[in-house]
PyMOL Python script that loads the backbone (N, CA, C, O; Angstrom):
from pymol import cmd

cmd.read_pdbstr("""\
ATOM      1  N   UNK A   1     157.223 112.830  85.241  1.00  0.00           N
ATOM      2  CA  UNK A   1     157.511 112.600  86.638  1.00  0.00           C
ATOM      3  C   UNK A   1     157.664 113.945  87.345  1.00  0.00           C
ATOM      4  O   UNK A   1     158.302 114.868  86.840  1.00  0.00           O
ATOM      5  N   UNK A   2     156.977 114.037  88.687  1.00  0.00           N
ATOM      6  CA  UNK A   2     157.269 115.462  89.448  1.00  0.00           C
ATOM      7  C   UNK A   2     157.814 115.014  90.641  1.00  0.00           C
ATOM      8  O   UNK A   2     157.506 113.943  91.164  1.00  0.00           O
ATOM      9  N   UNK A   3     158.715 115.905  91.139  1.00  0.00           N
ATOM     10  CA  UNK A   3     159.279 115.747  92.325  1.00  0.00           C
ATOM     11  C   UNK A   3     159.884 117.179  92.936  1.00  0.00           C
ATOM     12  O   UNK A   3     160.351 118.080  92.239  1.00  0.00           O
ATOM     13  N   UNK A   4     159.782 117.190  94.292  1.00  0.00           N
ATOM     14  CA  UNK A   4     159.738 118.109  95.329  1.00  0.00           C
ATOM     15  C   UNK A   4     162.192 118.438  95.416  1.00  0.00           C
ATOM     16  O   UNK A   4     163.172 117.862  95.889  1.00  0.00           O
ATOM     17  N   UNK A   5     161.935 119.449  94.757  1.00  0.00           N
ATOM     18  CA  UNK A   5     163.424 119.662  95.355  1.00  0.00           C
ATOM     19  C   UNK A   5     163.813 120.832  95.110  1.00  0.00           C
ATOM     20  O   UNK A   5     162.997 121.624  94.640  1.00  0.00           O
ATOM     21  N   UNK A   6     165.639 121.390  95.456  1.00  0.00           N
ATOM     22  CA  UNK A   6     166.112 122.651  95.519  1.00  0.00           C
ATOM     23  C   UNK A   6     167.546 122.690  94.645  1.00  0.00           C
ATOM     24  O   UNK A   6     168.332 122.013  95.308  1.00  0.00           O
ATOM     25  N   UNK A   7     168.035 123.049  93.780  1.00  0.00           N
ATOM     26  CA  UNK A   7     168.840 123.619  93.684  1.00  0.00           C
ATOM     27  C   UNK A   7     169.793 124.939  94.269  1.00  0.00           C
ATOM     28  O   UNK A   7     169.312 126.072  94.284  1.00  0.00           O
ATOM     29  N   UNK A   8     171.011 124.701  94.685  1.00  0.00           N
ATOM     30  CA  UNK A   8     171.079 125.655  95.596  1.00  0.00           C
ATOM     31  C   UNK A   8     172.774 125.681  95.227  1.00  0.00           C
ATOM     32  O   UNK A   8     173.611 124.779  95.268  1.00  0.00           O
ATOM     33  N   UNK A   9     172.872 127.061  94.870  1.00  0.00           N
ATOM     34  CA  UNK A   9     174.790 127.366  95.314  1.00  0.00           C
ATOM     35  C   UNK A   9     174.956 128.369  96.066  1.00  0.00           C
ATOM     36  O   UNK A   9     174.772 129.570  95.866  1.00  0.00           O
ATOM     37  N   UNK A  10     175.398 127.670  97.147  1.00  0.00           N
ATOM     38  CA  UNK A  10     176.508 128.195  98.349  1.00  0.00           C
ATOM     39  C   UNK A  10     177.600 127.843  98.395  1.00  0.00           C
ATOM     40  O   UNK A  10     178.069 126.740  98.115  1.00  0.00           O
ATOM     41  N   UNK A  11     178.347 129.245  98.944  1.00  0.00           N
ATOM     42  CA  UNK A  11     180.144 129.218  99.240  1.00  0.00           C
ATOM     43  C   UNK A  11     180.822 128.212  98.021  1.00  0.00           C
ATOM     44  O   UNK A  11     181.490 127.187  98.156  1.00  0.00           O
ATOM     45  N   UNK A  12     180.328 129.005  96.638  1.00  0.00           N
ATOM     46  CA  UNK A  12     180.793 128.470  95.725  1.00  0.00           C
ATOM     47  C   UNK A  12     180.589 126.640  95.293  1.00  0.00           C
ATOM     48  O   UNK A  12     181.224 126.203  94.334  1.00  0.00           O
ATOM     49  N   UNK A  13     179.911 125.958  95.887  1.00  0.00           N
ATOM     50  CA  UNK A  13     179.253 124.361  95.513  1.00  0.00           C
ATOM     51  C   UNK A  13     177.944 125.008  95.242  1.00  0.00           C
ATOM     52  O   UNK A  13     177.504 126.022  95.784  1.00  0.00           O
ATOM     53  N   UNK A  14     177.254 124.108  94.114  1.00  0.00           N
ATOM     54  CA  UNK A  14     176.196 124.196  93.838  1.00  0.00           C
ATOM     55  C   UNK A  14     175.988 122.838  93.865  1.00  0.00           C
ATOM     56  O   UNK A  14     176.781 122.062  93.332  1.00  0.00           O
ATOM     57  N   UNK A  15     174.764 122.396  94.568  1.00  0.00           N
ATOM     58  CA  UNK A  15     174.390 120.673  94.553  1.00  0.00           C
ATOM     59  C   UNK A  15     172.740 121.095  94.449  1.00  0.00           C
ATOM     60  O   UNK A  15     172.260 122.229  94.433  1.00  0.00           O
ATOM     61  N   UNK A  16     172.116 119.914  94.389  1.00  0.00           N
ATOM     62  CA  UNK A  16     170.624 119.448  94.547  1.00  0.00           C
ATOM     63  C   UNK A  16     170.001 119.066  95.593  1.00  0.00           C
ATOM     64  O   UNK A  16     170.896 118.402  96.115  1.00  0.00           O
ATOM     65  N   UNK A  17     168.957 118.977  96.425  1.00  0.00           N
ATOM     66  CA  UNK A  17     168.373 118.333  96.969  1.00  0.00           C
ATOM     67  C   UNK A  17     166.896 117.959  96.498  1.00  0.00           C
ATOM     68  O   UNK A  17     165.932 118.667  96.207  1.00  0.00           O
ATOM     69  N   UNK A  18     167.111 116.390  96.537  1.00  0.00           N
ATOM     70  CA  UNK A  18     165.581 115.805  96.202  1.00  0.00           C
ATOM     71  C   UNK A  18     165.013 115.051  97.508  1.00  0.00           C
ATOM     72  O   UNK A  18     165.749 114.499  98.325  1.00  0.00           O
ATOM     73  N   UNK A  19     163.662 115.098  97.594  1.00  0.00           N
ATOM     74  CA  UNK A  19     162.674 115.009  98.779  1.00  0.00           C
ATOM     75  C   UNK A  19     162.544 113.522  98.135  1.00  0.00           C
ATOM     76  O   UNK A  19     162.536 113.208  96.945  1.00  0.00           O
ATOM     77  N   UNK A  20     162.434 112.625  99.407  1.00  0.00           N
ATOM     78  CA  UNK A  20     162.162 111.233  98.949  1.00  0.00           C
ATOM     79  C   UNK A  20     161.367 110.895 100.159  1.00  0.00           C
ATOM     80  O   UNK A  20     160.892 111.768 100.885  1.00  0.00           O
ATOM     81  N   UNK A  21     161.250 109.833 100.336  1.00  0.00           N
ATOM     82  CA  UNK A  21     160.551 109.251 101.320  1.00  0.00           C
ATOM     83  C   UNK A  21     161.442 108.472 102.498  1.00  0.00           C
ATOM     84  O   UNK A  21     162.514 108.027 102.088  1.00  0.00           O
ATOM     85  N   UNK A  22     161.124 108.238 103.980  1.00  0.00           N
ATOM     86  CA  UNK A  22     162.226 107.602 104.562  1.00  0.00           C
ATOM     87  C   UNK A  22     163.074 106.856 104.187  1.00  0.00           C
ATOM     88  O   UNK A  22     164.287 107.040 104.098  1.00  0.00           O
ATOM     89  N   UNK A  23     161.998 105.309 103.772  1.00  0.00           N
ATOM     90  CA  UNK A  23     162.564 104.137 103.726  1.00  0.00           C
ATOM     91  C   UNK A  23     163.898 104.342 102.743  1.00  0.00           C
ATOM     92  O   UNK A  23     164.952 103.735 102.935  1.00  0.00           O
ATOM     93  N   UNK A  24     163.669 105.366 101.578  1.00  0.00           N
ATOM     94  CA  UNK A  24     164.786 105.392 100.238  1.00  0.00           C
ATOM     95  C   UNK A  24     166.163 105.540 101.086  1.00  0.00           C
ATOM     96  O   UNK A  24     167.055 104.968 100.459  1.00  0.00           O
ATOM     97  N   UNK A  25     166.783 106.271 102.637  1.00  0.00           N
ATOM     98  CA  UNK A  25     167.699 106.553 103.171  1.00  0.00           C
ATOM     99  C   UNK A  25     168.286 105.324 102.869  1.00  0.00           C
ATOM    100  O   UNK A  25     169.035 105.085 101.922  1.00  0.00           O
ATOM    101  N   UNK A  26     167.840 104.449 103.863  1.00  0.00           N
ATOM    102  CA  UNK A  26     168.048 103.141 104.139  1.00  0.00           C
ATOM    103  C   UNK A  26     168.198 101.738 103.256  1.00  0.00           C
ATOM    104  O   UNK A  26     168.237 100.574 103.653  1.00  0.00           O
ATOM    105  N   UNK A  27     168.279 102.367 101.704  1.00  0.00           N
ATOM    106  CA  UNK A  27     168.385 101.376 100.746  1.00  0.00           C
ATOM    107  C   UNK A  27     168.939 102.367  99.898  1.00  0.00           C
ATOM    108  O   UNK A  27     168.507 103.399  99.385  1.00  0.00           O
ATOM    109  N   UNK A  28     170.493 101.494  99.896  1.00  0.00           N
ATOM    110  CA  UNK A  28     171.532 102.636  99.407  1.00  0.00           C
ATOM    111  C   UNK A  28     171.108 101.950  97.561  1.00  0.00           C
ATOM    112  O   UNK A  28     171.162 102.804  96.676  1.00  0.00           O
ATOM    113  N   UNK A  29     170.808 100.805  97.223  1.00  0.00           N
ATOM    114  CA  UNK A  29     170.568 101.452  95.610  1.00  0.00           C
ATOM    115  C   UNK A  29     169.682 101.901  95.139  1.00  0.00           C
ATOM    116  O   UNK A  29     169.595 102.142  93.935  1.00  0.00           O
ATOM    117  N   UNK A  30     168.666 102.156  96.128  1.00  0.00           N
ATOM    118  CA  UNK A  30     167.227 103.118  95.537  1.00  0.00           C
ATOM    119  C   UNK A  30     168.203 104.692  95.568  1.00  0.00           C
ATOM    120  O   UNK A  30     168.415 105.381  94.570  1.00  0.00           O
ATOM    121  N   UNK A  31     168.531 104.896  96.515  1.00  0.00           N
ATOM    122  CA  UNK A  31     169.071 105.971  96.835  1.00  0.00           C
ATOM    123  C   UNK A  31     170.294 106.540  96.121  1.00  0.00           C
ATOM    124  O   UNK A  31     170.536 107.724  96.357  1.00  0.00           O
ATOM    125  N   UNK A  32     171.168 105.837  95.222  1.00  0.00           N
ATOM    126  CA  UNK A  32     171.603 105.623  94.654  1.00  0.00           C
ATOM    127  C   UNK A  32     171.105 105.634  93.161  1.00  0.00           C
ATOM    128  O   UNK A  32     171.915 106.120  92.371  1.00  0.00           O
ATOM    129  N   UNK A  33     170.070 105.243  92.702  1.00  0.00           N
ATOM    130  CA  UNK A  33     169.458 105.728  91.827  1.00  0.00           C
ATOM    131  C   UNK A  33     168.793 106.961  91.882  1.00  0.00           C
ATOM    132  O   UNK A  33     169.190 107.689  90.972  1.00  0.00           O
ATOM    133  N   UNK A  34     167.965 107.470  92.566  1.00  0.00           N
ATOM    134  CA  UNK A  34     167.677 108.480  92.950  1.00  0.00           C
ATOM    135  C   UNK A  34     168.698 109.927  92.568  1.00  0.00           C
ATOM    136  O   UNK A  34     168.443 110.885  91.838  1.00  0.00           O
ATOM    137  N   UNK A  35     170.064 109.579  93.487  1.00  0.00           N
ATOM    138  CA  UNK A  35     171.011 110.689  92.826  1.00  0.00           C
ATOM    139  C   UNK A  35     171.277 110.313  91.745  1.00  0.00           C
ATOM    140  O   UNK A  35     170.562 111.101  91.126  1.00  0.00           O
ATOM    141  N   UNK A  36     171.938 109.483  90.685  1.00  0.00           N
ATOM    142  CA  UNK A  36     171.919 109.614  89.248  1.00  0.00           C
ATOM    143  C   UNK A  36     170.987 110.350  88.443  1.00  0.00           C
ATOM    144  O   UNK A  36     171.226 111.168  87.555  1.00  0.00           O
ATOM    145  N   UNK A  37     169.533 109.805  89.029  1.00  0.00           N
ATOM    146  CA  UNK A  37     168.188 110.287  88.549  1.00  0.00           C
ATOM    147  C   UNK A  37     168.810 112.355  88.288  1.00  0.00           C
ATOM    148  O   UNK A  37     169.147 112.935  87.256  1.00  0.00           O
ATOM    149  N   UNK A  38     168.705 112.873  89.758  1.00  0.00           N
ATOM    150  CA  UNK A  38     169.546 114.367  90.312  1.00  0.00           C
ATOM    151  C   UNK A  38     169.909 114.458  89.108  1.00  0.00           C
ATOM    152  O   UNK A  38     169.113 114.665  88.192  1.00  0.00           O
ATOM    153  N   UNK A  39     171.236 114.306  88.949  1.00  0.00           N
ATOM    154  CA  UNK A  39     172.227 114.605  87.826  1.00  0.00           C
ATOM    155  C   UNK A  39     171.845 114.308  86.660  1.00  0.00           C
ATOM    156  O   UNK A  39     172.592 114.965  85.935  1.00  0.00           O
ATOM    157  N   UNK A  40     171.179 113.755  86.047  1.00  0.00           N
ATOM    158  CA  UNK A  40     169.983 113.838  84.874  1.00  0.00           C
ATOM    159  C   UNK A  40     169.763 114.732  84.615  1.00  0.00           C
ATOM    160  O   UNK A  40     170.016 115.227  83.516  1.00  0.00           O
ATOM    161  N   UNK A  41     169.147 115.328  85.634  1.00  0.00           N
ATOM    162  CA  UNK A  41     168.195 116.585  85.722  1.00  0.00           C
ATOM    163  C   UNK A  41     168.483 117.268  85.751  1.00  0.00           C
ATOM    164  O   UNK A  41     167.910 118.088  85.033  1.00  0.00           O
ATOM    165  N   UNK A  42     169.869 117.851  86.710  1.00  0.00           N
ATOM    166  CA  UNK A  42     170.564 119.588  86.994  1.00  0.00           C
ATOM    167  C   UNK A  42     171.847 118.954  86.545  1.00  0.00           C
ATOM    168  O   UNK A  42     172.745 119.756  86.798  1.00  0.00           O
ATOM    169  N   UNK A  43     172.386 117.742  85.924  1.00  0.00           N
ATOM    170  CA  UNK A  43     174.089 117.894  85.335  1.00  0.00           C
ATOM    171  C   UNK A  43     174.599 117.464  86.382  1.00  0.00           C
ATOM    172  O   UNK A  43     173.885 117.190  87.347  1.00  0.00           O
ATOM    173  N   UNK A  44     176.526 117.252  86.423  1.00  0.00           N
ATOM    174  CA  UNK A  44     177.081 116.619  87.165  1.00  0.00           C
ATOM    175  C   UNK A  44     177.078 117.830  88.222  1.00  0.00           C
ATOM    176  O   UNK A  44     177.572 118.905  87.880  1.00  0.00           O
ATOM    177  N   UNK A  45     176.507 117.659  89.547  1.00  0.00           N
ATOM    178  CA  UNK A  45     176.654 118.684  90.681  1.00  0.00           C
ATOM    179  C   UNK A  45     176.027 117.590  91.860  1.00  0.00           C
ATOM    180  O   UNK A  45     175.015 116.889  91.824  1.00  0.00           O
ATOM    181  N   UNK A  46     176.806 117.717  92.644  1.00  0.00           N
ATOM    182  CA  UNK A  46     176.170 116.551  94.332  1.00  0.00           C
ATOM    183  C   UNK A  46     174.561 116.734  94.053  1.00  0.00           C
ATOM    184  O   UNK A  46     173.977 117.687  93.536  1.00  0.00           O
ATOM    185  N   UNK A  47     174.082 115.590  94.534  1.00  0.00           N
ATOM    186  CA  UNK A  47     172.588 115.285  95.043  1.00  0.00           C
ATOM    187  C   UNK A  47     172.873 114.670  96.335  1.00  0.00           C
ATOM    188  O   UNK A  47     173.813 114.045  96.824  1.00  0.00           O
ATOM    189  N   UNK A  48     171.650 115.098  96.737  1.00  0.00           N
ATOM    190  CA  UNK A  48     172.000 115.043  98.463  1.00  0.00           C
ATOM    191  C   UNK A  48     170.180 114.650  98.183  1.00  0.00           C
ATOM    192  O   UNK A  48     169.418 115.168  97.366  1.00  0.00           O
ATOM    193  N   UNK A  49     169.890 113.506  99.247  1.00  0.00           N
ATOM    194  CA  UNK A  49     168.206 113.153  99.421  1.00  0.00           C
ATOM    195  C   UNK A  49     167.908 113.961 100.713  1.00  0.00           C
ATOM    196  O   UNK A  49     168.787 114.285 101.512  1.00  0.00           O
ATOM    197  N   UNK A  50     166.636 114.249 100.842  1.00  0.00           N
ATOM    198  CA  UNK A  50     166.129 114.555 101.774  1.00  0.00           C
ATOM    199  C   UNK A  50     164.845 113.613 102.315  1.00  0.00           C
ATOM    200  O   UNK A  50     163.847 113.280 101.675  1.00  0.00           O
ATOM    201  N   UNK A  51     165.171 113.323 103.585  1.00  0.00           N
ATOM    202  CA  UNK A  51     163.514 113.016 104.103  1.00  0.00           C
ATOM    203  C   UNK A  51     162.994 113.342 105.439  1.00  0.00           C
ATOM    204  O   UNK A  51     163.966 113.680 106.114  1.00  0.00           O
ATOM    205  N   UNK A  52     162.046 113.392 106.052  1.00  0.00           N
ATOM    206  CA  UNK A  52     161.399 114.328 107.276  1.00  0.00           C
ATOM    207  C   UNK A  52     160.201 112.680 107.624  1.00  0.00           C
ATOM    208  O   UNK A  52     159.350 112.011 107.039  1.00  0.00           O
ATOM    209  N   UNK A  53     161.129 112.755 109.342  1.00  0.00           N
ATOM    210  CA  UNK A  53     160.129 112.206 109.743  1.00  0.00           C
ATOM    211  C   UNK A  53     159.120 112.375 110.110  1.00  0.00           C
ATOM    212  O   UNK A  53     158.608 113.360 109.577  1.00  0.00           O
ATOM    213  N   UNK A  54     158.123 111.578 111.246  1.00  0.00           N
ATOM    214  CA  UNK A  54     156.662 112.193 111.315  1.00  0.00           C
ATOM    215  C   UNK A  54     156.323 113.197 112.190  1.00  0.00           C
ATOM    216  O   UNK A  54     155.184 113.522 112.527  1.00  0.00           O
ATOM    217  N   UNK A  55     157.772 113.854 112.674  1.00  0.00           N
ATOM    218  CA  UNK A  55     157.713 115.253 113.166  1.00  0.00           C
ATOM    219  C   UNK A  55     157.597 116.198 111.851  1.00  0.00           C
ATOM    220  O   UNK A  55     157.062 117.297 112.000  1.00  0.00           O
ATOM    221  N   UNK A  56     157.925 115.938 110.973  1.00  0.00           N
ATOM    222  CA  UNK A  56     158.510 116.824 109.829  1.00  0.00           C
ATOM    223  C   UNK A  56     159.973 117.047 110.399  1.00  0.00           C
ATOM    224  O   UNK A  56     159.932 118.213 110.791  1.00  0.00           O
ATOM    225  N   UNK A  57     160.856 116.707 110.577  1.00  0.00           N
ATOM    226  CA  UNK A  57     162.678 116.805 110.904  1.00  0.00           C
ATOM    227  C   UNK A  57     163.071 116.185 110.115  1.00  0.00           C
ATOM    228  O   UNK A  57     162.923 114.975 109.941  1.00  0.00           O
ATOM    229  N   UNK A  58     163.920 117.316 109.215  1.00  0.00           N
ATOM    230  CA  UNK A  58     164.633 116.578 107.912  1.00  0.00           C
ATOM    231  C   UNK A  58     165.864 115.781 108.223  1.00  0.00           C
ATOM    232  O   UNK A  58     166.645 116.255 109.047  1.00  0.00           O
ATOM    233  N   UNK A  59     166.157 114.503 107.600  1.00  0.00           N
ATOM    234  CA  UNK A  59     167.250 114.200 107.505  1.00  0.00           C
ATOM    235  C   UNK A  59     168.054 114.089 106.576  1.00  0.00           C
ATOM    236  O   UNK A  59     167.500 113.540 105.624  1.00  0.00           O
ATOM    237  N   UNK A  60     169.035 114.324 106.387  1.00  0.00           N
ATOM    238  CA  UNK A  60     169.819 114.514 104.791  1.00  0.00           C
ATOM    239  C   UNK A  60     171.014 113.447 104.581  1.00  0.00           C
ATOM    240  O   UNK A  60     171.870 113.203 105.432  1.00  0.00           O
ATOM    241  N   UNK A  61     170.921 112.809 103.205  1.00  0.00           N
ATOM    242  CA  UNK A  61     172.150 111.288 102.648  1.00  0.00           C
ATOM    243  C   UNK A  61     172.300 112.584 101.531  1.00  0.00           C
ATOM    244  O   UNK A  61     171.578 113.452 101.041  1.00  0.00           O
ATOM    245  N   UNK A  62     174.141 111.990 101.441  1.00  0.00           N
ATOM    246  CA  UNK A  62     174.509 112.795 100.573  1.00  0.00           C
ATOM    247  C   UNK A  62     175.949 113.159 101.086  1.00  0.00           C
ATOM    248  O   UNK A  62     176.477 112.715 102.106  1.00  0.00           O
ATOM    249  N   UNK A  63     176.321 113.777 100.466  1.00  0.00           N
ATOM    250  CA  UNK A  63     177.978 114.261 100.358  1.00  0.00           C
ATOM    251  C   UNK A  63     178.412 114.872 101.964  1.00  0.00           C
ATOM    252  O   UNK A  63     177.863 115.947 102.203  1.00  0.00           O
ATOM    253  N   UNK A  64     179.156 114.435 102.893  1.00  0.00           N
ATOM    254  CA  UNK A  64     179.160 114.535 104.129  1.00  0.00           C
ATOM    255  C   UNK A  64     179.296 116.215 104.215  1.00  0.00           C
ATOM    256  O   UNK A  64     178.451 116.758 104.927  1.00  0.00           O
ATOM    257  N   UNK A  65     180.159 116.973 103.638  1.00  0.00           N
ATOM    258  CA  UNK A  65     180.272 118.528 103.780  1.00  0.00           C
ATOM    259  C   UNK A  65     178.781 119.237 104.132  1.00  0.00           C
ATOM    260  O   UNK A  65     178.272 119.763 105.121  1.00  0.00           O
ATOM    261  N   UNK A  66     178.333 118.911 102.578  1.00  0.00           N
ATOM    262  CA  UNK A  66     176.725 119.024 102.245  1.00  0.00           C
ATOM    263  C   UNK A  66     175.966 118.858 103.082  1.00  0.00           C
ATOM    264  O   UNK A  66     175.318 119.897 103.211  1.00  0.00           O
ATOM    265  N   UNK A  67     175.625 118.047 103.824  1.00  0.00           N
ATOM    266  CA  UNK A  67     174.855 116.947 104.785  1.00  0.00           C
ATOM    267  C   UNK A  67     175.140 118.116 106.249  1.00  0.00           C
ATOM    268  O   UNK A  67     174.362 118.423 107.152  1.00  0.00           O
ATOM    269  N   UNK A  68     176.429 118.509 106.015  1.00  0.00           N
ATOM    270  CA  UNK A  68     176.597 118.796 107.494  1.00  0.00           C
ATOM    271  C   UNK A  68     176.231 120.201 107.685  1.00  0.00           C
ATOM    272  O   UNK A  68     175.864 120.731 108.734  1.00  0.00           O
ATOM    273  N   UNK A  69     176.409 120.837 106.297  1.00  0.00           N
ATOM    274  CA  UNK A  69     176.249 122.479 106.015  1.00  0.00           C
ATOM    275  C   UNK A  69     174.377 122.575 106.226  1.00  0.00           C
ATOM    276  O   UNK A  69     173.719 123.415 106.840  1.00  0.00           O
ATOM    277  N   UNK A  70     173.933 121.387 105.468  1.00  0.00           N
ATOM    278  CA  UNK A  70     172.401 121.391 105.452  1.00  0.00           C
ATOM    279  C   UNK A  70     171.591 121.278 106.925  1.00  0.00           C
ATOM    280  O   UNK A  70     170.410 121.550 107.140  1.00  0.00           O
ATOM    281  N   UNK A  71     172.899 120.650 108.137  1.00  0.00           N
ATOM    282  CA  UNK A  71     171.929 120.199 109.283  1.00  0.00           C
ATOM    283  C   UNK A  71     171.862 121.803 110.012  1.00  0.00           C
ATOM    284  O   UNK A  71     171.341 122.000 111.110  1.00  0.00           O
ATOM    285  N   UNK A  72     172.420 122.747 109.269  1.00  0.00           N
ATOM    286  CA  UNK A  72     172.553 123.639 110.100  1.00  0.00           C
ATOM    287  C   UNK A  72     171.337 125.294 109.993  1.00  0.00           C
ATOM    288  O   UNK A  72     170.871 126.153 110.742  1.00  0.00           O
ATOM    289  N   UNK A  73     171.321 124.798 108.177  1.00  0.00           N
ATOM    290  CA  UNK A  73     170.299 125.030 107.860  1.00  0.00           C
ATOM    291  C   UNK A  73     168.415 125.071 107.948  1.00  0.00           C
ATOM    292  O   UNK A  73     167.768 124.125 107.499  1.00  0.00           O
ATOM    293  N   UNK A  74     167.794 126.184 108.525  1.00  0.00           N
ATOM    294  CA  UNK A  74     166.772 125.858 108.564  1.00  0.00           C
ATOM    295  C   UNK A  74     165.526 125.460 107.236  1.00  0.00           C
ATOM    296  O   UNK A  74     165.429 126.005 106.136  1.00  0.00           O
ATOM    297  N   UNK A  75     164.700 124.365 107.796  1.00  0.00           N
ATOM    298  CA  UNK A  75     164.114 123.925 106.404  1.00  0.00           C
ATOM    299  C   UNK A  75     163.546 124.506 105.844  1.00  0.00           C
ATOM    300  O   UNK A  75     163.501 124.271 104.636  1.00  0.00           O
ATOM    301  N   UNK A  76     162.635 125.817 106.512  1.00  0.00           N
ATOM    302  CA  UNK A  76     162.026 126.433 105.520  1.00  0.00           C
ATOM    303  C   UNK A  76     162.899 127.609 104.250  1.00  0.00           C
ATOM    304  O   UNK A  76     162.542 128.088 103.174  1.00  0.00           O
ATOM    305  N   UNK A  77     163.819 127.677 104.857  1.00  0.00           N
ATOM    306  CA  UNK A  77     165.200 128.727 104.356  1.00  0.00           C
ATOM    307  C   UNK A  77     165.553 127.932 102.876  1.00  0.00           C
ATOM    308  O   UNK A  77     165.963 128.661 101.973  1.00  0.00           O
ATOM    309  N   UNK A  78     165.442 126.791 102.656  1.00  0.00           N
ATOM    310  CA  UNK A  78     165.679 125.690 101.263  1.00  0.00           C
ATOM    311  C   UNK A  78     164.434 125.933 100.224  1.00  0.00           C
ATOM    312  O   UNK A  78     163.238 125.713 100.416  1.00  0.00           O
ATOM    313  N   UNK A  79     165.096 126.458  99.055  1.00  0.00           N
ATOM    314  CA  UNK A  79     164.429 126.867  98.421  1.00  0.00           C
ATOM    315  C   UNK A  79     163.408 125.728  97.838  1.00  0.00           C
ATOM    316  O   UNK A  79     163.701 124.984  96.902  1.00  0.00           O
ATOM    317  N   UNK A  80     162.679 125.719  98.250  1.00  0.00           N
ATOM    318  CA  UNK A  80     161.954 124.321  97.817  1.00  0.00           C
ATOM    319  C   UNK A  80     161.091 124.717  96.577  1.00  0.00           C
ATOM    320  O   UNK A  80     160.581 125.837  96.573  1.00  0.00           O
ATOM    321  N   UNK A  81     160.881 123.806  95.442  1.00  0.00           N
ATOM    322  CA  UNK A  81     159.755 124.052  94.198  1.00  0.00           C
ATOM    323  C   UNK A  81     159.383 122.309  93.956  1.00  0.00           C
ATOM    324  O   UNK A  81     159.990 121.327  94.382  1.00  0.00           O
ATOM    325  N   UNK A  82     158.425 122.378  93.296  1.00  0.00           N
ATOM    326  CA  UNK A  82     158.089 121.000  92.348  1.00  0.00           C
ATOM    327  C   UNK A  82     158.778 121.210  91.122  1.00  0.00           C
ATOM    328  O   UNK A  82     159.110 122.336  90.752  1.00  0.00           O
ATOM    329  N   UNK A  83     159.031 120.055  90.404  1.00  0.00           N
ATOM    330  CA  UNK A  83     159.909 119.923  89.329  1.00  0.00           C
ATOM    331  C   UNK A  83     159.193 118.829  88.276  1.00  0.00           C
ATOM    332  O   UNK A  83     158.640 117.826  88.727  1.00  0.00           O
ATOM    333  N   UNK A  84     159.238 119.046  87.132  1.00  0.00           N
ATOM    334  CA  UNK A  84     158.389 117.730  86.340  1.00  0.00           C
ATOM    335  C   UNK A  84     159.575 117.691  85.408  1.00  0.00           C
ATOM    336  O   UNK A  84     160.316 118.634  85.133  1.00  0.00           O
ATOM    337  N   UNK A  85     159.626 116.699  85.054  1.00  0.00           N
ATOM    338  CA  UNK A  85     160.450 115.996  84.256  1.00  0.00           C
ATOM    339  C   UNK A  85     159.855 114.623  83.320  1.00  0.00           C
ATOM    340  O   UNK A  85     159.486 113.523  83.733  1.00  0.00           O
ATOM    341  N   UNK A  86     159.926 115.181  81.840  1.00  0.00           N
ATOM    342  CA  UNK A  86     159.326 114.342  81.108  1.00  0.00           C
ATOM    343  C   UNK A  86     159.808 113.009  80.443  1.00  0.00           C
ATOM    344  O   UNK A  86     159.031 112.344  79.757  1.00  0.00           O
TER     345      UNK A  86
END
""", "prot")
cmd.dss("prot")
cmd.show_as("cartoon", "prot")
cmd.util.cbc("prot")
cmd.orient("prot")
């Protein structure tokens, strides 16, 4: 499986962000799986989803601090990579 995301520690939190698709916001147990999925992958640390509407304008679910530190953040500034996971 590959998927689009960032690992990132600031001001001492280190969390995840994974790129999903809109609809996943809006269906808290996809989304919900999704972060478990996170923590699989990088260990117990916040996952926060990301998705960009058809402007490309990200919106971020996830840990409200996180969420709020991220709206302030510009998107290209997020270290973004692909990730595969077997």
């Amino acid at each position: 499986m590959r998927f689009q995301g960032a690992k990132i520690k600031e001001q001492g939190v280190t969390f995840g962000i994974i790129s999903v698709k809109p609809e996943v916001l809006h269906n808290e147990a996809q989304a919900a799986s999704i972060q478990r999925f996170g923590v699989s992958v990088w260990g117990m640390i916040p996952i926060v989803l990301m998705a960009q509407n058809s402007r490309g304008i990200p919106t971020y679910y996830g840990r409200k601090d996180i969420v709020r530190f991220l709206s302030h953040v510009p998107f290209h500034a997020i270290p973004w990579r692909e990730y595969s996971v077997a």
